[in-house]
DRENDRENTI-24953 format. One line per 8 residues: number of its first residue (from 0); their letters; for each residue x, y, z of C-alpha. Coordinates in nm, 3 decimals. Example, Ala and Ser with C-alpha at 12.3 -4.5 7.8 and 13.67 -1.06 7.14 Angstrom:
0) AS) 1.230:-0.450:0.780  1.367:-0.106:0.714 .
END
This chain:
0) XXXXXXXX) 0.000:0.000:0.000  0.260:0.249:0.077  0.488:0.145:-0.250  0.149:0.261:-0.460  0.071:0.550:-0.271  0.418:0.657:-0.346  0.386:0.598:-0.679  0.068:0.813:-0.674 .
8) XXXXXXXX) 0.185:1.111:-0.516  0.531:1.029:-0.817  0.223:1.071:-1.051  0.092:1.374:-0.907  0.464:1.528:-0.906  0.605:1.442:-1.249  0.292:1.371:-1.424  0.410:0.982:-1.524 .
16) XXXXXXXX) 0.503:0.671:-1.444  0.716:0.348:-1.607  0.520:0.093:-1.734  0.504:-0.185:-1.440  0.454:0.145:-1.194  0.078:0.215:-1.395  0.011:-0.106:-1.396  0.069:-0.139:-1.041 .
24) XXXXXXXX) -0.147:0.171:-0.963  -0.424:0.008:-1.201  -0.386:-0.342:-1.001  -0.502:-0.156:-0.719  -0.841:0.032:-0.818  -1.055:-0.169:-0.667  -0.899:-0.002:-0.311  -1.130:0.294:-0.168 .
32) XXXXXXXX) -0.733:0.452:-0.006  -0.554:0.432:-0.348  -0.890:0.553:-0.529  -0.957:0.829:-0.319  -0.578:0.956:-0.300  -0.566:0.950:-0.670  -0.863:1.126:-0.650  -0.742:1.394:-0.435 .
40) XXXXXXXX) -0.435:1.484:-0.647  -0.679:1.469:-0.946  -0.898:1.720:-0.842  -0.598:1.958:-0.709  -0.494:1.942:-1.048  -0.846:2.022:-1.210  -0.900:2.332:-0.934  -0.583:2.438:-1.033 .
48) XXXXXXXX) -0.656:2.509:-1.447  -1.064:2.482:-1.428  -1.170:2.576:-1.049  -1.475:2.445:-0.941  -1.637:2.474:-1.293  -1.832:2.215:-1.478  -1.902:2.294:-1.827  -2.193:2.167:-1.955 .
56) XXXXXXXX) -2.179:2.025:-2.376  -2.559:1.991:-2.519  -2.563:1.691:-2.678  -2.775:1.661:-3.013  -2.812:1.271:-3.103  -2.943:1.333:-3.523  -2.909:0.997:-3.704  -2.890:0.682:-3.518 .
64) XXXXXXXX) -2.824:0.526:-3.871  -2.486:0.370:-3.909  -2.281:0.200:-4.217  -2.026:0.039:-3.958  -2.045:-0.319:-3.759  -1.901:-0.262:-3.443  -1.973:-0.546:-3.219  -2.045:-0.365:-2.903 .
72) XXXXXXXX) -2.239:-0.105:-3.023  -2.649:-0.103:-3.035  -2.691:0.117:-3.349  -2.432:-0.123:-3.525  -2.553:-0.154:-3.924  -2.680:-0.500:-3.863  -2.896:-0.446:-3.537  -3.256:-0.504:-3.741 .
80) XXXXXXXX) -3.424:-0.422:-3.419  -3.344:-0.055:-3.409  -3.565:0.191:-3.459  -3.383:0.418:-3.701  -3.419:0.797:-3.752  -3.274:1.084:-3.898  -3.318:1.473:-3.762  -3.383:1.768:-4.032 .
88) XXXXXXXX) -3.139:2.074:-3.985  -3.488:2.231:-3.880  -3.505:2.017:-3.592  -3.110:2.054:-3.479  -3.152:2.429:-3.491  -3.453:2.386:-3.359  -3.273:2.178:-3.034  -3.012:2.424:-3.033 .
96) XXXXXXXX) -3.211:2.742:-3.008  -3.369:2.560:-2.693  -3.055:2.484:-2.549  -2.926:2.864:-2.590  -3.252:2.975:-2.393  -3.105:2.738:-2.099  -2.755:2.835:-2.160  -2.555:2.608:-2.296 .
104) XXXXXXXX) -2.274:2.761:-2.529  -2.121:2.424:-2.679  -2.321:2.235:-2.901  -2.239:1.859:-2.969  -2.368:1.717:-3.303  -2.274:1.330:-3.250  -2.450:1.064:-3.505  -2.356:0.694:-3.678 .
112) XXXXXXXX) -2.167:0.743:-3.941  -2.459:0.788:-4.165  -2.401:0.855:-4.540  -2.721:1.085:-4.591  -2.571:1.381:-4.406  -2.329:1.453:-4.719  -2.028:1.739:-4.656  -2.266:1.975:-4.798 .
120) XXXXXXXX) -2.541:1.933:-4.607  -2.330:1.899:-4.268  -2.134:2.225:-4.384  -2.462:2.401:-4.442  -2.577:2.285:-4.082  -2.226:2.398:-3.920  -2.240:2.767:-4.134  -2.660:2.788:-3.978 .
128) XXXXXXXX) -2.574:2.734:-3.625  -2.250:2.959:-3.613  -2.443:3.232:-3.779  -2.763:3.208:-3.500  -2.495:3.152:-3.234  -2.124:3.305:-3.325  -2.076:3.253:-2.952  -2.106:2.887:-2.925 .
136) XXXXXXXX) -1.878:2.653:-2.987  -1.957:2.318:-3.207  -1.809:1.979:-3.113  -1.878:1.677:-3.405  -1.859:1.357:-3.308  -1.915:1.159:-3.651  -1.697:0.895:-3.678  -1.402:0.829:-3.927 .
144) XXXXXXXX) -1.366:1.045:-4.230  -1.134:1.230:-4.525  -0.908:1.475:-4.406  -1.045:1.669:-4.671  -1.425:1.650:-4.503  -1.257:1.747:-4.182  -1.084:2.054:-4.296  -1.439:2.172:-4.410 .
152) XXXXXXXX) -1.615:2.133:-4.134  -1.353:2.320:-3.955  -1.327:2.603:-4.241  -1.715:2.613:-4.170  -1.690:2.712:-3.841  -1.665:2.355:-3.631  -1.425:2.401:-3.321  -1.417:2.026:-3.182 .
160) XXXXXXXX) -1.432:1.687:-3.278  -1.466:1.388:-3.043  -1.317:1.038:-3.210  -1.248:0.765:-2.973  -1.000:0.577:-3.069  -1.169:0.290:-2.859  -0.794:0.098:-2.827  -0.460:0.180:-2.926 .
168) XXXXXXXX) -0.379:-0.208:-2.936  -0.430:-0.351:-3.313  -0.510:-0.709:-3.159  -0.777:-0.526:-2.942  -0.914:-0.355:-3.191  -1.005:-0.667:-3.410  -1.178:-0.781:-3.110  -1.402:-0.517:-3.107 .
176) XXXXXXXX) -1.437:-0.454:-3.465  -1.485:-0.583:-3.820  -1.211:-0.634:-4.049  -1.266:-0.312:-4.277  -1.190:-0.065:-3.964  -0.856:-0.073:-3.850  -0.651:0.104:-3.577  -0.420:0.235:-3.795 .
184) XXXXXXXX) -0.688:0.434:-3.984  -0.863:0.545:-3.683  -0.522:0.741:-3.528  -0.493:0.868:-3.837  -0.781:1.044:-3.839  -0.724:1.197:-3.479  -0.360:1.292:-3.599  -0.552:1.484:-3.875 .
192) XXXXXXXX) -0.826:1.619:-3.680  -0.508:1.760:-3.481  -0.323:1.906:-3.761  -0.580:2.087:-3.896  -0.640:2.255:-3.530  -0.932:2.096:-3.431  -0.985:2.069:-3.052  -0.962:1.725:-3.074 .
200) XXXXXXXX) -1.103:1.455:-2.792  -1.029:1.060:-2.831  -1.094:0.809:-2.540  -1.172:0.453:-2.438  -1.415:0.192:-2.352  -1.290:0.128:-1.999  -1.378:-0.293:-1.926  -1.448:-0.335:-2.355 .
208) XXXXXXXX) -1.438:-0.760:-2.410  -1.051:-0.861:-2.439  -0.883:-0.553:-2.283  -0.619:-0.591:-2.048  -0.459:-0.337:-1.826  -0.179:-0.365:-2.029  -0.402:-0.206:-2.305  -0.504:0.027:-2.102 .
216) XXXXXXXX) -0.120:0.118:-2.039  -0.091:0.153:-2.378  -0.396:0.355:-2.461  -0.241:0.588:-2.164  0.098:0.603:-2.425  -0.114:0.695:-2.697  -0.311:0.988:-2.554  0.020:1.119:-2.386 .
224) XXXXXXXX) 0.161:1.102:-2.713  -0.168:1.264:-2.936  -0.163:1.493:-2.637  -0.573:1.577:-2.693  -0.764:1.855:-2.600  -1.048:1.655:-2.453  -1.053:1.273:-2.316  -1.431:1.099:-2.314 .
232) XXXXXXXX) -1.376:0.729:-2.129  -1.643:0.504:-1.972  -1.759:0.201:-1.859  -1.823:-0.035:-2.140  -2.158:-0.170:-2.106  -2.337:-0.431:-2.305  -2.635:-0.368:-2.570  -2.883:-0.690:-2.581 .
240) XXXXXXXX) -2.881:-0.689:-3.030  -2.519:-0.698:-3.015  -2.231:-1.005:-3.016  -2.140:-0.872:-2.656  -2.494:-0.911:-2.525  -2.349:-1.152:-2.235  -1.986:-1.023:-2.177  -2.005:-0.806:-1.826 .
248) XXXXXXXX) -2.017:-0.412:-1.763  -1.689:-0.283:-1.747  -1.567:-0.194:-1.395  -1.682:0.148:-1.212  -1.386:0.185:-0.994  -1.142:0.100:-1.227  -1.291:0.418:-1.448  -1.261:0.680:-1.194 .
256) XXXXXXXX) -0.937:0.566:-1.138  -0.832:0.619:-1.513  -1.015:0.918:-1.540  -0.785:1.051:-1.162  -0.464:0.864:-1.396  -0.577:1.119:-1.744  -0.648:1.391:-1.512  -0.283:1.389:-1.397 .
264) XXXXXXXX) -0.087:1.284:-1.707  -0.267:1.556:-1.948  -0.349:1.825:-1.648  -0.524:2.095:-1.828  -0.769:1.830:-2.031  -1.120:1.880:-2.086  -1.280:1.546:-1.959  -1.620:1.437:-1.931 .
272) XXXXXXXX) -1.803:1.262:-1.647  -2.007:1.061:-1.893  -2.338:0.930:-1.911  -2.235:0.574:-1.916  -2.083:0.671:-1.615  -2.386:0.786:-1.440  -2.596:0.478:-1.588  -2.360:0.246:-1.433 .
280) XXXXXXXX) -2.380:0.385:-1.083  -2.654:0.628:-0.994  -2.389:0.881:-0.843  -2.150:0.774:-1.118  -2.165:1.184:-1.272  -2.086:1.305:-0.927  -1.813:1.039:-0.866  -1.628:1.113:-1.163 .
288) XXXXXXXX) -1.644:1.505:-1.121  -1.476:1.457:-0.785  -1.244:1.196:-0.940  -1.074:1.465:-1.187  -1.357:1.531:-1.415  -1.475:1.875:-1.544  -1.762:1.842:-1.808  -2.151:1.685:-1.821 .
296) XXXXXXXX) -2.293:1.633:-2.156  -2.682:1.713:-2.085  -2.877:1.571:-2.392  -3.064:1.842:-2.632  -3.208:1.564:-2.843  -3.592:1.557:-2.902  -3.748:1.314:-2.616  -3.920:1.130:-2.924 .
304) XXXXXXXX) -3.574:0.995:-3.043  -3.416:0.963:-2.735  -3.453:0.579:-2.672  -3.376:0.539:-3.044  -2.992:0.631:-2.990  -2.933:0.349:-2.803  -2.522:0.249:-2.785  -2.589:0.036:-2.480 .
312) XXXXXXXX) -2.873:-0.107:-2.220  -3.073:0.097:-1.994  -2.918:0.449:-2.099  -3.006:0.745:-1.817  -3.167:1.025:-1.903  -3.365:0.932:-2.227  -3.721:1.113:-2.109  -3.600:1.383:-1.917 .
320) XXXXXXXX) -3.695:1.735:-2.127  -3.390:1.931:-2.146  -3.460:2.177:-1.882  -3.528:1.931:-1.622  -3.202:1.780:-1.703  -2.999:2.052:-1.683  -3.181:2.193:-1.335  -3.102:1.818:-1.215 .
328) XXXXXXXX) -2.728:1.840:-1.300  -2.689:2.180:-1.157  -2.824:2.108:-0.814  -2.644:1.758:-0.793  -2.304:1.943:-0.871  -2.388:2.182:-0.647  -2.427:1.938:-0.382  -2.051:1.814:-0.409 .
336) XXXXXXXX) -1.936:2.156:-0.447  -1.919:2.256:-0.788  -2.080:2.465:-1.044  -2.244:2.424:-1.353  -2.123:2.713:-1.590  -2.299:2.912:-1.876  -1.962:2.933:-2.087  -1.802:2.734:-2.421 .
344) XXXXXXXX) -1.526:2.576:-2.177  -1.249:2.631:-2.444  -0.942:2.403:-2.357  -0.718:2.602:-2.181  -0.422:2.525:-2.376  -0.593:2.650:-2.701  -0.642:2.921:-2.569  -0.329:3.024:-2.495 .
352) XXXXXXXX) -0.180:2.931:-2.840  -0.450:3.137:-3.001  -0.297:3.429:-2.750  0.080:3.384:-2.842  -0.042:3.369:-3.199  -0.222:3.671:-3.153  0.090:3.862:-2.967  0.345:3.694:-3.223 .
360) XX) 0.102:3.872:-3.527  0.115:4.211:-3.390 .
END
């Protein structure tokens, strides 16, 4: 116990470890004294770039249509059962002007990877909401594409884009995937989501069927390396239409732990306390605020669809109208002493490269 709380507080200090020293740390999760020392370092390090603040992203779910496989996921292209559906730009301006009127000021626009929303159209949805809102910021979270579709969604006025890379590991990745998606491909596109300037956000399923913790070691070298703007992790948790239907959640302790572990390795990262967090454990959003955490994604989608954009089982939050939602999340992060904030939660380090860019053109 005292070797890993060493190593913990060598974390906190230098901001890594070796190999076998993370995997010790990880080895040790299920302990509430490692977890909540990590935890205490974690959120030094948040208070000390971010405060108490939570930013809040609204989430807009607009096609639950899909041309990929994936075997854990519950809108995968072969799932017959789903009840597919497709928003109109009418009705995602429609969700954002509500979410303005509650003040949110980051919009997320997350679908499958759905072949009906051409460039065009998505461009023309991008240039619609940046002209009602110029003071918002838009995240897209739309799977693998071009670098060529990238760079115009950014030149249309896109700020973010969220890409998991689900596992660093090749062999991992074939577990979890069919044969026509690859790893390689998939960094690729986060290495040109960065180049362009995108604030770019990449992330694991934490527990996904075959992962080790030497993955997870590895997925920890990969994000160090990428060195992203934003981090989304949670628990992986089974959908009943899918190959994985019987494997087991993935753990809850060993999550806040990682997200303590990202918190300290990329300090001024914008990371969520997500909603498969919160379905897993019913104070799972609270948990993994005070585990490192700085950002809720409250969902904008119409109430209609919400059940439709199902990734996994027994998903929170899918009748809730979007002002109840938000109220809820305000007062519970009150509660554990932080606050919900009206502001586009910019990373930090952007920020300051815009300013130096700034000062270096004048």
């Amino acid at each position: 116990m005292d070797n890993v709380s060493f190593l913990i507080e060598k974390l906190y200090m230098e901001g890594w470890l070796r190999d076998e020293e993370f995997l010790e740390v990880l080895i040790h999760h299920g302990e509430n004294e490692i977890r909540n020392l990590l935890a205490e370092y974690a959120r030094k390090t948040a208070h000390r770039y971010y405060g108490n603040k939570v930013y809040t992203r609204g989430l807009i779910e607009f096609s639950n249509y899909c041309r990929n496989d994936c075997y854990y996921c519950g809108i995968r292209r072969s799932n017959s059962h789903a009840q597919r559906y497709r928003l109109k730009k009418e009705d995602i301006l429609t969700c954002c002007d509500e979410g303005y009127n509650l003040g949110f000021r980051t919009f997320v626009l997350q679908s499958g990877e759905d072949g009906y929303y051409t460039d065009e159209l998505l461009i023309e949805i991008i240039t619609d909401i940046k002209r009602r809102y110029p003071d918002c910021a838009i995240t897209l979270s739309l799977g693998e594409k071009e670098k060529e579709s990238y760079q115009c969604y950014y030149d249309a006025g896109a700020d973010r884009y969220l890409l998991r890379h689900e596992t660093s590991n090749a062999q991992h990745y074939r577990c979890l995937h069919p044969k026509e998606l690859t790893s390689e491909h998939r960094k690729q596109c986060l290495k040109d989501l960065k180049a362009i300037g995108f604030q770019t956000g990449c992330g694991i399923m934490v527990g996904s069927p075959s992962q080790t913790l030497k993955h997870i070691v590895e997925d920890l070298h990969f994000m160090k390396e990428l060195q992203p703007e934003m981090v989304g992790i949670g628990p992986f948790l089974p959908h009943h239409d899918t190959p994985f239907h019987n494997e087991p959640a993935g753990s809850f302790t060993l999550t806040l732990t990682l997200l303590s572990i990202i918190r300290l390795i990329l300090p001024d990262v914008l990371l969520p306390a997500t909603t498969a967090l919160g379905t897993i454990d019913p104070q799972g959003r609270e948990q993994g605020i005070l585990a490192g955490a700085n950002v809720v994604m409250p969902n904008l989608s119409p109430v209609a669809v919400r059940k439709k954009y199902m990734l996994y089982d027994d998903k929170i939050c899918t009748g809730d109208e979007a002002a109840e939602c938000r109220v809820c999340l305000s007062n519970r992060m009150k509660r554990i002493g932080y606050e919900l904030v009206t502001d586009r939660g910019d990373s930090i380090r952007k920020l300051e490269e815009k300013r130096i860019c700034t000062i270096n053109i004048h």
